[in-house]
C-alpha positions as CSV (number, residue, x, y, z in Angstrom):
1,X,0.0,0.0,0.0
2,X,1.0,3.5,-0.7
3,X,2.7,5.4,2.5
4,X,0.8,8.7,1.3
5,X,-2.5,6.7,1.6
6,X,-1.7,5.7,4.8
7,X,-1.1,8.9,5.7
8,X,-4.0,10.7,4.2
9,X,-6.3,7.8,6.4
10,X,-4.2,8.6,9.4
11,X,-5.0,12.4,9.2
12,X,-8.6,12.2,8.1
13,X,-9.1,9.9,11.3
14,X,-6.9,12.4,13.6
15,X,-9.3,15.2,12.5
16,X,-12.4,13.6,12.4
17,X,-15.2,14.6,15.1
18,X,-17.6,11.7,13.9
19,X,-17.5,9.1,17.1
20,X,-19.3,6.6,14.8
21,X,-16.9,6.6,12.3
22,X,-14.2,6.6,14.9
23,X,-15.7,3.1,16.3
24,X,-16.0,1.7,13.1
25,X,-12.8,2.3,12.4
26,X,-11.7,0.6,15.7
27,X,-13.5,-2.3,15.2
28,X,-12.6,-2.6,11.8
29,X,-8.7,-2.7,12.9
30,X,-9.5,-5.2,15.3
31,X,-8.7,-3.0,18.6
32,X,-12.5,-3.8,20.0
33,X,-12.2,-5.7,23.0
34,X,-15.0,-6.6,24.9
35,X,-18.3,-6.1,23.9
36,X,-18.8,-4.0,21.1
37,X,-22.5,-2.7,22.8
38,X,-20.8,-0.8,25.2
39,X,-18.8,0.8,22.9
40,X,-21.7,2.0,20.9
41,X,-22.6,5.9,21.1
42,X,-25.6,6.1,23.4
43,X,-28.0,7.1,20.4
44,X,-27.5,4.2,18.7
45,X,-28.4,1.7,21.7
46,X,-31.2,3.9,22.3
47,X,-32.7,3.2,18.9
48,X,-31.7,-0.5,18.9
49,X,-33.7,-1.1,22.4
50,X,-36.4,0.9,20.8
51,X,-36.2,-1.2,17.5
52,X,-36.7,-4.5,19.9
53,X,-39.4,-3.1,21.9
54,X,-41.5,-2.6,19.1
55,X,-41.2,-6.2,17.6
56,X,-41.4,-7.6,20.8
57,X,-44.9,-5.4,21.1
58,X,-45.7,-6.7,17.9
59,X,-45.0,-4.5,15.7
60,X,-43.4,-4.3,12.3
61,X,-43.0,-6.5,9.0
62,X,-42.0,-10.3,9.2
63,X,-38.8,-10.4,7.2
64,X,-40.4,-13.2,5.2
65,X,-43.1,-10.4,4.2
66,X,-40.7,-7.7,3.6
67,X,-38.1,-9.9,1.3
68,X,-41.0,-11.2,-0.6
69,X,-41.9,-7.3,-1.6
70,X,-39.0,-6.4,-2.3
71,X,-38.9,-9.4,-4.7
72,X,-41.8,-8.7,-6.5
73,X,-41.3,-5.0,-6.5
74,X,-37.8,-5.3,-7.9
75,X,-36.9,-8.6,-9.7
76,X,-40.1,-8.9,-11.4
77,X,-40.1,-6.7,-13.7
């Protein structure tokens, strides 16, 4: 790999404010230890308990009913 690009990615990272992308990148590089959900920005486990909440109330689309619209609506045309 090219030592520019490598630096580039090393000072895009340095300046970067974005906590997501910083975790992703983390993870990505293998320096997660533990469990990732503790690692994950407080906004995102918020809408992830939310997410369960609600198909565990009974909400939402059975992923059997969603893929088979999405099949229909795109591969049969």
């Amino acid at each position: 790999m090219d030592i520019a690009l490598k630096y580039r990615i090393v000072e895009r990272i340095i300046q970067s404010n974005d906590d997501t992308l910083l975790y992703e990148i983390k993870s990505l590089v293998g320096l997660s230890e533990g469990d990732f959900w503790t690692e994950l920005p407080t906004e995102v486990q918020q809408a992830v308990n939310k997410a369960k909440a609600e198909l565990d109330g009974g909400e939402g689309i059975p992923h059997a009913q969603v893929m088979a619209e999405m099949k229909s609506r795109y591969l049969n045309r």
